[in-house]
N, C-alpha and C positions, 0 to 999 in steps of 0.2 A: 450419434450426435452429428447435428449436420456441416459439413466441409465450413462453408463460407458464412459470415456472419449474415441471421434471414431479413427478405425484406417481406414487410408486413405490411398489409391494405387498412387503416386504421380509420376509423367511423371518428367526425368530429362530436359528430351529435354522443351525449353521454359522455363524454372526456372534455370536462371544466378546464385542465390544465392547458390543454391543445389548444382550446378556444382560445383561451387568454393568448396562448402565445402566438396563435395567428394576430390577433385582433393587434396587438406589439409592434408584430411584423409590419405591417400595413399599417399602423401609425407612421413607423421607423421610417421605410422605405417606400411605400404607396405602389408598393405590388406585393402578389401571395408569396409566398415561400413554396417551392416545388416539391421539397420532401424535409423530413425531421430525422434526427439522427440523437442515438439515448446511448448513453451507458452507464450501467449501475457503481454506486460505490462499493465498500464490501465492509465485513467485519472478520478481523482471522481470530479465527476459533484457538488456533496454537501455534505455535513456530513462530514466534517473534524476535525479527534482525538476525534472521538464519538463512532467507533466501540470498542473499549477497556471499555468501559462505559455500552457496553449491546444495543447502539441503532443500529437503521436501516441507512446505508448508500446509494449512488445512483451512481456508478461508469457506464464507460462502458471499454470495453478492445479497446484497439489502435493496430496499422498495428503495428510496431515494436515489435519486439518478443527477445526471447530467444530459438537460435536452434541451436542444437545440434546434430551429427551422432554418431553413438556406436556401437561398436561389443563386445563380448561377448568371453572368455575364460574360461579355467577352470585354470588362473595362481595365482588364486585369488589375484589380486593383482588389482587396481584400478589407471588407467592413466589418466591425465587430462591435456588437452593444451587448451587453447584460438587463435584466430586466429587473437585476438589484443595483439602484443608481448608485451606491457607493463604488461600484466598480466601472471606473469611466469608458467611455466610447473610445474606439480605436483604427485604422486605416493603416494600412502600408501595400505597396507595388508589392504583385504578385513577385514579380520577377528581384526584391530586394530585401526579403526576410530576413534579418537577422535578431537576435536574443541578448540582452543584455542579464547574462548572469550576477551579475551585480546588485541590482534593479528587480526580484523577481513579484511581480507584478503578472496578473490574473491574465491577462492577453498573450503574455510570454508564455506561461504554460501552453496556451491554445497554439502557437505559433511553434513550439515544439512539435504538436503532432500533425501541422500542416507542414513545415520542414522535413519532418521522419521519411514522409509519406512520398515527395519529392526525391527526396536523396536515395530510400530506394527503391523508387523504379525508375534512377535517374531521368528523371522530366522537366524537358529544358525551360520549359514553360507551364506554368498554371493556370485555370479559367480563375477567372473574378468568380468573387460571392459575396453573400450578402447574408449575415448571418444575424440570431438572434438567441444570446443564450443564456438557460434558466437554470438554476442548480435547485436543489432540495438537500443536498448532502452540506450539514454545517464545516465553514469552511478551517483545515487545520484542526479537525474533531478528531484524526486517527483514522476516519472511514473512509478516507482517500479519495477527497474531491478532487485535488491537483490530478493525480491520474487519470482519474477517470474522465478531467477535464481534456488533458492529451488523446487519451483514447477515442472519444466523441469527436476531437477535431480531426485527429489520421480515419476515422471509420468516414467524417464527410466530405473530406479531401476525396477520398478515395473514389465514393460516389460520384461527388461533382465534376471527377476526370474521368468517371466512364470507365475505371479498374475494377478488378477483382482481385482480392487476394483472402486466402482464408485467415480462420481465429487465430490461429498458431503464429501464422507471420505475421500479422495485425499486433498480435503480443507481443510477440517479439521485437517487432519495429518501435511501438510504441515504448516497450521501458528502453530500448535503446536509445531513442530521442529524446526522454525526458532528462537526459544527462547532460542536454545543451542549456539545461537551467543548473545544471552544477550540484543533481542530487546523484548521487553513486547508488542507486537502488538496484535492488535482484531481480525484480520482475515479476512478484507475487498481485501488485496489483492490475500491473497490464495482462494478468493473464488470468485470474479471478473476471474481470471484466469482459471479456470475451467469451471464455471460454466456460460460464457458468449456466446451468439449467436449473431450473424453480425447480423445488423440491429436496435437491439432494446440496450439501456441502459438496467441498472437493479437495483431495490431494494433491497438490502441484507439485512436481516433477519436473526438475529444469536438465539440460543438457543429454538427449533433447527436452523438450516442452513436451511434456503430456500431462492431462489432468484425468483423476479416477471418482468415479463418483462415493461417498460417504455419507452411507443413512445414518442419519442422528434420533438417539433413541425416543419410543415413544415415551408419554407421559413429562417432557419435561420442554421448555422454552429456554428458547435465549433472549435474555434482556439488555440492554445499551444504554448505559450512561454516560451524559458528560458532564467530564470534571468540571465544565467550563473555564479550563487555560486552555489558551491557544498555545501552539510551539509550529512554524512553519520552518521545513526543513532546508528550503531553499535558503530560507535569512537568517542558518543559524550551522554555525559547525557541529554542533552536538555530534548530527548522522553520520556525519562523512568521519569524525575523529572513529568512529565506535566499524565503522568500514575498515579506516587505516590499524588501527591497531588489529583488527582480527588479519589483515592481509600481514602488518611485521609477524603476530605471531606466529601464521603460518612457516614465514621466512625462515625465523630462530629455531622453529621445529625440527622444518626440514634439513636446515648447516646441520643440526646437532643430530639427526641419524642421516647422516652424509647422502644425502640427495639434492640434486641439483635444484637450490632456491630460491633461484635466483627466476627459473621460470613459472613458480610456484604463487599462485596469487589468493587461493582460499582453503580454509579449512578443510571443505570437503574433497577437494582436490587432494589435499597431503593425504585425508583417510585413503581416498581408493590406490593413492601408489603406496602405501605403506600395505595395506590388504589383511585391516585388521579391522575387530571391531568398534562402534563408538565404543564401547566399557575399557577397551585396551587404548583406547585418543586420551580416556580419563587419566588411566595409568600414567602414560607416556608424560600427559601435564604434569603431575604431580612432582615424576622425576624428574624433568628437561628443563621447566620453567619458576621463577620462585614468585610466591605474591607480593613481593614489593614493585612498586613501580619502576619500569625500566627506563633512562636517563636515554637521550641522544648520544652522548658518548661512549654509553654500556650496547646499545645496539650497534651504533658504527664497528664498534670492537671486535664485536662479536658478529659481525657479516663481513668483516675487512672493506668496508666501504667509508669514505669519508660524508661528511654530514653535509655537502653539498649535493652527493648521492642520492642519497636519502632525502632531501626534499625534492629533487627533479625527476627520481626514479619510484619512489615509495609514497610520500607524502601528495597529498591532494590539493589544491590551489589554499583551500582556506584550512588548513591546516598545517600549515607552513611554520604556524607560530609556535606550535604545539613543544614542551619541551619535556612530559612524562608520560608513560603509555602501561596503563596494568592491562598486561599483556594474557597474566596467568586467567582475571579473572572474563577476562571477554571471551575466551576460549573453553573456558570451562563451564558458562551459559552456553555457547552455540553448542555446544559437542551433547550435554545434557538435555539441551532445547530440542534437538536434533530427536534427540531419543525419544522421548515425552511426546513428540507428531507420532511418530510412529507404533505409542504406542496406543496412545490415542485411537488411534484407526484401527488399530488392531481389537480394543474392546469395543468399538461400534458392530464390526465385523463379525465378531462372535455374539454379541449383544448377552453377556450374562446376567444374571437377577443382577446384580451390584453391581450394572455398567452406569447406572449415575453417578453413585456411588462413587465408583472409579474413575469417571471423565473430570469431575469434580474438582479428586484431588489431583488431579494433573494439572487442572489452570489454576489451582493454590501454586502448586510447586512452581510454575511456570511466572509468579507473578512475583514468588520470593526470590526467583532468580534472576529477574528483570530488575526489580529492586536492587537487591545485595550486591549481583555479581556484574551486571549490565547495566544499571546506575541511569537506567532509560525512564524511572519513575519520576513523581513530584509527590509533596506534602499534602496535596487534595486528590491525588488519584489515589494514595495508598489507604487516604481516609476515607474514599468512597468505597475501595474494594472490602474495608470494614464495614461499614456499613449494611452493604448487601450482601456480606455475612450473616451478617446477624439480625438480616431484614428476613430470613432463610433462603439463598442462595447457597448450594451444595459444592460450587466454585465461584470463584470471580479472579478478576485479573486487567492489566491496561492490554489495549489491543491499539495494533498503531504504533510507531515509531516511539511513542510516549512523551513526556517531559510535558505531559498536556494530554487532553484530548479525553477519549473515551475510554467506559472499562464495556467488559463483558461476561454478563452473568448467567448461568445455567441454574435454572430455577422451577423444581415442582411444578405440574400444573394447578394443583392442589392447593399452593403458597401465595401464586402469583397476585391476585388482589390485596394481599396485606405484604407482601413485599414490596409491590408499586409503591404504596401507600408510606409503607412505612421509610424507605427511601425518599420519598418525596416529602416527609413531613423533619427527618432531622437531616438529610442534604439542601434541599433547594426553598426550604419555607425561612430557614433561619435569617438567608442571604438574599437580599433584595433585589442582584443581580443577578444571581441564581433563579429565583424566584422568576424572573422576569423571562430569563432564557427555558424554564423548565418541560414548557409542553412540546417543542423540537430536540430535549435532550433527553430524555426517558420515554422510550418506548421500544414493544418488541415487536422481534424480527422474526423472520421466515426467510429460508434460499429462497433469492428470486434469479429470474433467470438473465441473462449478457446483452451483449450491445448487441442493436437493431437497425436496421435503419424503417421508417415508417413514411407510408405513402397512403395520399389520402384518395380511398376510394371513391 
């Protein structure tokens, strides 16, 4: 795989999209755009709200992207329009970026990963530009358009100041800076986004970042539904409470087999210093932690910390209010979640008669556990994953942050037109708004491959 994300000689002639979005451009701003810069959204196959914990995930990238055309000035000054008018035009001094996390608002995303991109290769100053940009990924679907919106704007930062930096730091930078919008994420999709090649899924591997390729078996498809609820994570504590608690319970673990806890911020960090396996992380839950929900005043106790500690040390800006934490059952999805990736990969790997079979029921288990244990579901996602069950779908499950969005299903090749079918006549026919949103919300996928940037020959 190659070091640096590639740059690509791209023919307008035959590319509908490119044209429109030149023709845009030059409505917009009445000059061309000097190059285009894409990045894919994804879908994760398994490991859901595990990367923020330290483990390995198994996403792959999907054909819907983020892309964008940009020129370059010396006005310092930074232009932004979308080419879906609901999301308004924007401007701000190169030299004055700042993000209101409060507010998060489609241009904040973008100015996260022109910010990233700045801070680290500290650069005192940045060129103007003049941007134009198109998404295809529905927006708050789970498929990580906010991401992949970040990662599009540090890959053409990048560019437009004449840097180089590879996939790896690219990822890196990018889920680091999309935390100046106030989401606490792992880095699953900045690094899916980058780091992905058409064909294969992948394994992410964080500290450090590495991604391993993962053939998905033949004879079967992945399909994409949306629930259609939206849940944006930036305007909603859900993500970050479901963060905080997996970091206290790591806390409470660690006090109770006398290790210092205080340095201790994730799940998978406590497994590697304790140097045991997940099945023994299981164990350890069952005895150390109980499933009631734990009180502010039952953890203060139990950390010797007072509860103004705890929000200025533990707790996250919008979770401050928070007054109970099931601590047992967040911990006992990631640790089982954890497992279920790897084991995942492990029957791709091997590819036995009854690896359908068996990938199947890992994104059932993986979806009952999201449900029951990680409370990350809703009333229409659980009812779609029925659904395409029994539409024949061998698994399904939400992918995505949840509480909305999209599921993801592994489905016979054999099935697939009367699965379509039959999901599409008792999900999205019944419901008029459904109905309406149906032909950007069911369809399938293929790995495609990461961000580009594109120059036109």
């Amino acid at each position: 795989m190659a070091t640096n994300p590639p740059k690509i000689k791209a023919l307008l002639s035959g590319n509908e999209r490119l044209q429109k979005l030149k023709a845009a451009f030059h409505d917009k701003y009445g000059q061309m755009p000097l190059f285009y810069a894409c990045a894919p959204g994804r879908v994760n196959l398994i490991g859901e709200h595990i990367d923020y914990c330290g483990y390995a995930v198994l996403p792959m990238a999907i054909e819907q992207n983020i892309l964008a055309a940009v020129s370059v000035s010396d006005t310092k000054t930074i232009k932004l329009t979308n080419t879906d008018p609901k999301y308004k035009d924007f401007a701000v001094s190169a030299d004055g970026i700042s993000i209101d996390r409060e507010n998060p608002q489609w241009h904040y995303y973008f100015l996260c990963g022109v910010k990233g991109l700045q801070e680290h290769l500290s650069l005192s100053s940045l060129a103007g530009m003049c941007c134009v940009v198109d998404g295809t990924i529905p927006a708050s679907s789970g498929l990580s358009s906010s991401s992949a919106l970040v990662c599009c704007a540090g890959l053409l930062t990048m560019e437009a100041n004449h840097k180089s930096l590879s996939k790896v730091t690219l990822a890196e930078m990018c889920a680091k800076c999309e935390r100046y919008i106030g989401t606490e994420g792992g880095g699953m999709d900045q690094s899916i986004s980058f780091l992905a090649e058409e064909g294969t899924a992948k394994l992410i591997e964080f500290n450090p970042l590495r991604a391993t390729d993962v053939k998905l078996p033949d004879g079967a498809v992945f399909v994409i539904a949306n629930c259609c609820v939206e849940m944006n994570k930036a305007a909603s504590s859900h993500f970050n409470m479901r963060v905080v608690e997996c970091r206290i319970a790591t806390k409470m673990l660690a006090k109770a087999r006398g290790l210092d806890w205080r340095r201790l911020l994730k799940l998978g960090d406590l497994q590697k210093e304790l140097r045991v396996s997940l099945e023994k992380m299981l164990e350890l839950l069952e005895e150390l932690l109980h499933p009631e929900p734990y009180s502010r005043e039952e953890i203060c106790r139990s950390l010797g910390i007072t509860d103004q500690q705890l929000g200025e040390d533990i707790l996250s800006a919008n979770t401050q209010h928070a007054t109970h934490f099931k601590l047992y059952q967040r911990a006992r999805h990631v640790y089982g979640e954890a497992a279920r990736v790897l084991q995942f990969k492990a029957v791709c790997d091997s590819s036995p008669p009854s690896s359908i079979a068996q990938l199947g029921d890992l994104m059932k288990q993986s979806h009952a556990s999201c449900r029951d244990l990680y409370e990350c579901s809703c009333l229409e996602l659980d009812q779609l994953v029925d659904i395409c069950l029994q539409a024949g779908a061998v698994g399904s499950r939400l992918t995505g942050a949840g509480w909305g969005g999209c599921t993801v299903s592994m489905v016979p090749g054999e099935r697939m037109d009367s699965f379509l079918k039959t999901v599409r006549e008792r999900y999205y026919v019944p419901d008029a708004r459904r109905s309406a949103l149906e032909k950007q919300s069911l369809f399938v996928t293929r790995p495609g491959g990461g961000a580009a940037i594109y120059i036109m020959d």
